[in-house]
N, C-alpha and C positions, 0 to 999 in steps of 0.2 A: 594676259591674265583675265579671269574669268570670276567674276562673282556670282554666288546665288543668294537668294532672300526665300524664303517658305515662309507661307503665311497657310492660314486657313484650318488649324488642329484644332482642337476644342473636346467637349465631352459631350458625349454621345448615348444614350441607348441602345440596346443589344436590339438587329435590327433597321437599324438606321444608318442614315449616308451623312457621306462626308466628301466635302473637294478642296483638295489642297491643292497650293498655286504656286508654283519656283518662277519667279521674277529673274534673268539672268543680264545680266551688264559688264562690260569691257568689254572685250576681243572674242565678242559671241561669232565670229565669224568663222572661227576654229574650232566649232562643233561638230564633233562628230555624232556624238548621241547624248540623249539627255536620260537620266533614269532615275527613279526612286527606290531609296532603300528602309529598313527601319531594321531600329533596334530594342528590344524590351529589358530589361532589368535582368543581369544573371544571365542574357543569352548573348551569343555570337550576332553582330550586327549578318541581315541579310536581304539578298537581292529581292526588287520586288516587281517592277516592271520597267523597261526601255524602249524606247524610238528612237531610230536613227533619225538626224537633225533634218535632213536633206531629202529623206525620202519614206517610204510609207511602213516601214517594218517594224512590228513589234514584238515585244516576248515576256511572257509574264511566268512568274512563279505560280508551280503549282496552287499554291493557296490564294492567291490572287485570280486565277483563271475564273471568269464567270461572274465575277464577281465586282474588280476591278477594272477600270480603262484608263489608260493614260493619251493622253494628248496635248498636241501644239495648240497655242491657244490662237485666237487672229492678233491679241496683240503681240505686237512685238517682242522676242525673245520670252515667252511664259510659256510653261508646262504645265497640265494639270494631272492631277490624279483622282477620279472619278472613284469613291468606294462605296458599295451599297453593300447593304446584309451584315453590315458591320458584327463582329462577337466579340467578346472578352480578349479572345486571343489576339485580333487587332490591335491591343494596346501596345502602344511604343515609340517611341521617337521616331519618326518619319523625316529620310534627311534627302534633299536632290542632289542628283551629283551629274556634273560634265564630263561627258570622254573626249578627249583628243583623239584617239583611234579604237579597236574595235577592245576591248575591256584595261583601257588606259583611262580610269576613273580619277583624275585630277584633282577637280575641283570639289567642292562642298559647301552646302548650307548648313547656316547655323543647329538645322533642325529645330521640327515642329511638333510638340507633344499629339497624341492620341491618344485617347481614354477611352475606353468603349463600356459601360455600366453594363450590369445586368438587369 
């Protein structure tokens, strides 16, 4: 079993950065990849960037490219999610999620709001 925590949403200006933190505990030793996703009001939740746990690979959504970075943090078991240039359309529930293997997305955090102002 695998827990996550997200921390670090808030309200933001169009413009502006933001990093969010997945704190992961139990049986993190079963990670395969870690990745963030978001959802906004009325839309289909969607993918947004991953790393595999173990080694250096990433893959970001289009609208993330350039924009976005995700990373392992040095502490222990935490992800970050790196966003600059923030827009409106950033807004949305921002949740982490664990894979057990390569899009066996298991686990989940509670999710962390994102508001991006104009």
């Amino acid at each position: 079993q695998v827990q996550l925590v997200e921390s670090g949403g808030g309200l933001v200006q169009a413009g502006g950065s933001l990093r969010l933190s997945c704190a992961a505990s139990g049986r993190t030793s079963s990670i395969y990849a870690m990745a963030w996703f978001r959802q906004a009001p009325g839309k289909e939740r969607e993918f947004v960037a991953r790393r595999i746990w173990s080694g250096i690979g990433t893959y970001y959504a289009d609208s993330a490219k350039g924009r976005f970075t995700i990373s392992r943090g040095d502490a222990k078991n935490t992800v970050f999610l790196q966003m600059n240039s923030l827009s409106p359309e950033d807004t949305a529930v921002y949740f982490c999620s664990a894979a057990r293997g390569p899009g066996a997305y298991t686990y989940w955090g509670q999710g962390t709001q994102v508001t991006v102002s104009s």
